[in-house]
N, C-alpha and C positions, 0 to 999 in steps of 0.2 A: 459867541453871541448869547447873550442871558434868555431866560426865558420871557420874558413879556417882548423884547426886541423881536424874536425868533418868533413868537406868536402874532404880533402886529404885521409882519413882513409873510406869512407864509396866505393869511386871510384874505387879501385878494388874487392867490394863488387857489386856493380853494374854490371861491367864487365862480371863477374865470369854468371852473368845472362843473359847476352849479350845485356848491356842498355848501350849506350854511355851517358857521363856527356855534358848537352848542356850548362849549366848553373842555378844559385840561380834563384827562384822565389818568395822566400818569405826567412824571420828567423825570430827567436825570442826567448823568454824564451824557448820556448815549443821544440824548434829542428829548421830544416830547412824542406824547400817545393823545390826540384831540380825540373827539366826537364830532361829529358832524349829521348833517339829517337833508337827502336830495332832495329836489322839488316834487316827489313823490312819498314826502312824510318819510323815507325808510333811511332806517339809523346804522351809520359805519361809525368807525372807528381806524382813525389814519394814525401811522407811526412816523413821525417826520424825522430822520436822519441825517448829518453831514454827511455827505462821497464825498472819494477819491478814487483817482484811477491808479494811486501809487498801490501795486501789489503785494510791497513789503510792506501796507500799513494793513496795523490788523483787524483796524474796523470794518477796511476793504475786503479785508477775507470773511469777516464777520458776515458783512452784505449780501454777498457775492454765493455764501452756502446757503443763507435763507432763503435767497429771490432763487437759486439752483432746483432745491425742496420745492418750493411754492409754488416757480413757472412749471415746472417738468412734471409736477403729482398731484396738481392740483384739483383734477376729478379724481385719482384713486384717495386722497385726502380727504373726500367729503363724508366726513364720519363723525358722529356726533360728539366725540370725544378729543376731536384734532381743530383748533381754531379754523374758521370756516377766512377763506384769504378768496380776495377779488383781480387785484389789480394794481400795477403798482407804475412809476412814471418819474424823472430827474429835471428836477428846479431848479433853476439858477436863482440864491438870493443872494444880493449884494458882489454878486459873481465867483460866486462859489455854491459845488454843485449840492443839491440833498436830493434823498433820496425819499419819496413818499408811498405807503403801504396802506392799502384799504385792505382792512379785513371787517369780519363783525365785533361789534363790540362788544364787552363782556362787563359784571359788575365789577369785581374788583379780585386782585390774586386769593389764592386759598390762603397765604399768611396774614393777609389782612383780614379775610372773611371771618377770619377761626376768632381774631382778636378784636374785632368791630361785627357784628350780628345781633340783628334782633331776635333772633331763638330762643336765647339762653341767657343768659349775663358773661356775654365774651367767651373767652377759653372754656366756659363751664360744659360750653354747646356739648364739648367730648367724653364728656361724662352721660350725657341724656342715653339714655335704653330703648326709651319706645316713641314714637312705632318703630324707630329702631336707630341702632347706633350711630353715628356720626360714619367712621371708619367703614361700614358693611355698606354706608350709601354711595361713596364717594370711591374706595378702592377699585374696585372693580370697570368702575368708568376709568380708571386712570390705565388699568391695564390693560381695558379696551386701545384706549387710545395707543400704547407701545406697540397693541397688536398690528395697527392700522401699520406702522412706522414698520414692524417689522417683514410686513406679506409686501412693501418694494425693496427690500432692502437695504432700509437706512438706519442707525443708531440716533438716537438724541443726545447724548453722553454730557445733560447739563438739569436733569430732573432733579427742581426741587420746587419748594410751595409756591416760589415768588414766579415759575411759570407752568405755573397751573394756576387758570383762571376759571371765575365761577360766573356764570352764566347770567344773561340777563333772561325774564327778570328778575330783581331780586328775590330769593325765595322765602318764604314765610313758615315753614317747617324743611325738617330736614330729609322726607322724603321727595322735595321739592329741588334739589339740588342738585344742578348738572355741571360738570367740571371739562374743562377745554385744557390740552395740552400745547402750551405755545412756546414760542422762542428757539428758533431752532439756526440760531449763531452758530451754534460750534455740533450740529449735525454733520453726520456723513454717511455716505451711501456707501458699506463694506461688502452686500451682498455679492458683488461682481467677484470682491480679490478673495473672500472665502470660498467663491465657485472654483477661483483661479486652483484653490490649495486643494483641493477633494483630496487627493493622496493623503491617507491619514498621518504619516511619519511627519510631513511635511504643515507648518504652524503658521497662520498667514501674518506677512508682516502686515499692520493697520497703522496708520496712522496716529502716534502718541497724540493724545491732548496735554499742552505745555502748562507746564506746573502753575503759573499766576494766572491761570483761565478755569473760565466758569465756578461753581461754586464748589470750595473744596471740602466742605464739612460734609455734601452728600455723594462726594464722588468716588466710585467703585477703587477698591487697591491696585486694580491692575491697570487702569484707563491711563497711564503715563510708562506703559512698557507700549512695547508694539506688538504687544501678544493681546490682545481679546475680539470679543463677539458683544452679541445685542445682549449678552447678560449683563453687560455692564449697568445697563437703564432700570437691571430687574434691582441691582444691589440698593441702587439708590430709591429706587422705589419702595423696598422696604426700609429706609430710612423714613421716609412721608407717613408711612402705615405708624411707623410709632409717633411719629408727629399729631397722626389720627388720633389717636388711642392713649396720647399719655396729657393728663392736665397740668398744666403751669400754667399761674396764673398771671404770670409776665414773660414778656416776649422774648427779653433781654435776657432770659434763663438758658433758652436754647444753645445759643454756642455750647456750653461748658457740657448741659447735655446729652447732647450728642458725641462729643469727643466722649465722654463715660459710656455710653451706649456704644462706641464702635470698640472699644477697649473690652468690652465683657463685662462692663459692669454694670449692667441693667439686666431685668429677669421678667417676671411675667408678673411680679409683686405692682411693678411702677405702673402697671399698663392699669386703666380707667375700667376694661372692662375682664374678667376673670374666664375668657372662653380659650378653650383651648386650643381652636381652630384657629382662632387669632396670633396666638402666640408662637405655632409650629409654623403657620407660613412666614410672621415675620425671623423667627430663628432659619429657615431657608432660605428665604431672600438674601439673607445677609453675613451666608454663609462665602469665609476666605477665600477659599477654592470655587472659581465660578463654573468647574463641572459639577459642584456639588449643588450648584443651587437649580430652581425649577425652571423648567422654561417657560414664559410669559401662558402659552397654551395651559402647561398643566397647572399654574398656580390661578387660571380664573374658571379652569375645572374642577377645583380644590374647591375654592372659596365656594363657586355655585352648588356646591354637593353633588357634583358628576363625577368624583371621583374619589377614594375614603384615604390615598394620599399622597406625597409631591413627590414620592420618587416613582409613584405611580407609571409604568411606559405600557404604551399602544403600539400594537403595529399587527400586521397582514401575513397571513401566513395559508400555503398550498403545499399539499403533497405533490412530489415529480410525477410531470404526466396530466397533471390535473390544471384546469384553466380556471377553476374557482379559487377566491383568494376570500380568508374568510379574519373576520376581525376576531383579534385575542387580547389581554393583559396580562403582562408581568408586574408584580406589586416591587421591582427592583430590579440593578443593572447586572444582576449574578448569573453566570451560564448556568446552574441548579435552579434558578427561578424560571428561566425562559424553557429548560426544557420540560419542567412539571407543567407549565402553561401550555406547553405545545401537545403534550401525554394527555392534558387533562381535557382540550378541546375534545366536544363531539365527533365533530369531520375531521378530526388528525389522528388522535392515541398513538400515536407512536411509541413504544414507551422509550424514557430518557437515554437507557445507554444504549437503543439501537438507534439512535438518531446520527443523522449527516444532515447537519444545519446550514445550508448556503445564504446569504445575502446576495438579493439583485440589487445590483444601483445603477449610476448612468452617470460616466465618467466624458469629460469633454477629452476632443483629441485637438491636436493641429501640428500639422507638418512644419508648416512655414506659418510666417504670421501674412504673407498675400493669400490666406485660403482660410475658407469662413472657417469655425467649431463644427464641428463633427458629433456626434451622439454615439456612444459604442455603447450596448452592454456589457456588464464586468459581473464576475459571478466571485464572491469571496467567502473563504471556510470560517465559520463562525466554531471554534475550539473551547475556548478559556474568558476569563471574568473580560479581561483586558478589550477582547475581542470584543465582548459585548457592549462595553461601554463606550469604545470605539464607534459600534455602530449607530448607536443612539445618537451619542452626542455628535458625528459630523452628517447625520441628515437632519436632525433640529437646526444645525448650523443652516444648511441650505433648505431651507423649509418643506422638505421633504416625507415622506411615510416610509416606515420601515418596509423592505418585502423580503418575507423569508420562503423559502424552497425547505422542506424537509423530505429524506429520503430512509427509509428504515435499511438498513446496511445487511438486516440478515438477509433481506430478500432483491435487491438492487443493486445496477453498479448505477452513479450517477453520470447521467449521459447529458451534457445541456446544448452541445452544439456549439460550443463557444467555451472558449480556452478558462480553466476552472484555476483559482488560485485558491488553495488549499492551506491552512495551516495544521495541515496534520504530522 
């Protein structure tokens, strides 16, 4: 059905709910995005979609993860940075079904905003400095919003400009600018099967996202294996960051790129603004190896100045015996770093080579699958580099805080009460 048929036929569909037709905000394969305004002046914005109930179509799976997201998280979602969603409900036009989506409306996506604004003269916007950059106003909301996505445990694994929307009303400076993260088709909630995998040997299978899906020029290298985590959202995020920060003065520039950019060939020369901060986060975001890269946490502690930088790790640490658990930092995932960190604390000194390093964590158990999870504590010997990185990266995975037990070896035996796995 074309669009003006689709739009005549949905209008007294609207009505019937008492939403005036204010006008299109968007179309495309997928349906149309109207406005509409209730008899209470206040302004939505509905997504009208074709359903089906066939399961092997993949708009229906499309449907089916967003309205999933939206019904099930919709008060832990009310975050300034996550499109704010109401209500959603299935039309019959012409006897076939669609699917209709009230959320709030927004002005128009960041790729359009960046290339139609009144700020600047278009793409120039990313070049302005004061009162301050483009990129330093708008990132940090965007990793807000991954944040929101990542404390239920779901991945987005489809971030790029065209859903990320810019807020109404339109903004008239670019301290003025509030950015909404939308679209979430091809999300999925991995927190569960990463809880499932805690054993660190053990890599959780995720669900591939299939190769002709979502947008491929900012999509992470590994999101088409069945190995990754929420860094995937981080990869493509710093894809956006240089979208921020790099001027073209045509749109149609981008493909090419980006493929030069995810190749190595772009540096801190192409970027609009010469800070250095700028340049190390987006060289971490968009680093191969996604243990290498930051986690959402430390990159909007980064950017805020809470922290001097992304390999930066936090975590809790008590001597045996003692019920005080007192906060430290390792500038890195090295066993030489954590145990200068642990020596150099106030309330520890331990010095490094009298140290016996344990990790507490909290392993799910289950006998049978007729009987609920079980909570055990697990106590493991933190030895060597591996060990450490180990430990960081699968409690970031489960949004976790490190907790370390230190015991000085010349003067203790470690006693926990609970079976000790050791790699000594």
């Amino acid at each position: 059905m074309d669009t003006e048929s689709l739009l005549e036929r949905a209008e007294p569909i609207l009505k019937r709910r008492d939403f005036t037709l204010k006008g299109i905000l968007g179309k495309g394969s997928f349906g149309l995005v109207v406005q509409v305004e209730n008899k209470h002046d206040e302004k939505f914005a509905i997504k009208i979609l074709r359903s089906t109930n066939d399961q092997n179509d993949d708009n229906a799976k499309y449907q089916k993860r967003e309205l999933k997201l939206l019904e099930n998280y919709k008060n832990d979602l009310w975050n300034q940075n996550i499109l704010k969603y109401y209500h959603s409900w299935l039309n019959d036009i012409d006897n076939i079904p669609y699917l209709f989506i009230q959320t709030e409306p927004c002005f128009k996506s960041l790729l359009d905003f960046i290339y139609d604004n009144t700020i600047a003269a278009g793409s120039e916007i990313v070049q302005v400095s004061s009162p301050r950059p483009l990129w330093a106003q708008v990132f940090p909301q965007i990793l807000n919003g991954l944040q929101a996505l990542r404390q239920i445990g779901w991945v987005h694994r489809d971030i790029h400009p065209g859903n990320i929307l810019v807020a109404n009303p339109p903004p008239q400076q670019i301290t003025e600018i509030v950015v909404k993260i939308a679209d979430f088709g091809y999300a999925r909630e991995i927190g569960s099967i990463i809880e499932a995998s805690l054993p660190l040997t053990v890599a959780p299978l995720l669900p591939p996202l299939s190769s002709d899906r979502g947008n491929k020029l900012f999509r992470a290298p590994e999101l088409e294996t069945g190995s990754y985590d929420y860094k995937v959202d981080l990869y493509s995020a710093g894809i956006v960051l240089y979208f921020l920060s790099r001027y073209l003065p045509d749109k149609s520039q981008w493909p090419d790129e980006i493929k030069e950019l995810r190749n190595g060939n772009r540096g801190p020369d192409e970027l609009s603004h010469q800070n250095d901060k700028l340049f190390h986060l987006l060289t971490g975001l968009m680093k191969q190896n996604p243990n290498e890269r930051p986690t959402v946490d430390m990159a909007l502690q980064y950017i805020q100045g809470e922290s001097t930088g992304l390999t930066e790790r936090k975590f809790f640490v008590k001597k045996q015996g003692d019920e005080i658990y007192y906060r430290c930092i390792t500038p890195d995932d090295s066993l030489k770093s954590l145990q200068a960190a642990i020596q150099e604390h106030s309330n520890i000194g331990i010095e490094a080579n009298a140290q016996i390093i344990i990790q507490e964590k909290m392993k799910n158990t289950r006998e049978n699958q007729e009987k609920p999870v079980e909570k055990v504590d697990i106590f493991v010997g933190i030895t060597s580099d591996r060990d450490v990185r180990d430990m960081f990266h699968s409690t970031e995975k489960l949004g976790r805080k490190v907790r370390i037990v230190v015991t000085d070896r010349r003067s203790q035996v470690v006693d926990t009460g609970e079976e000790v796995a050791l790699n000594l």
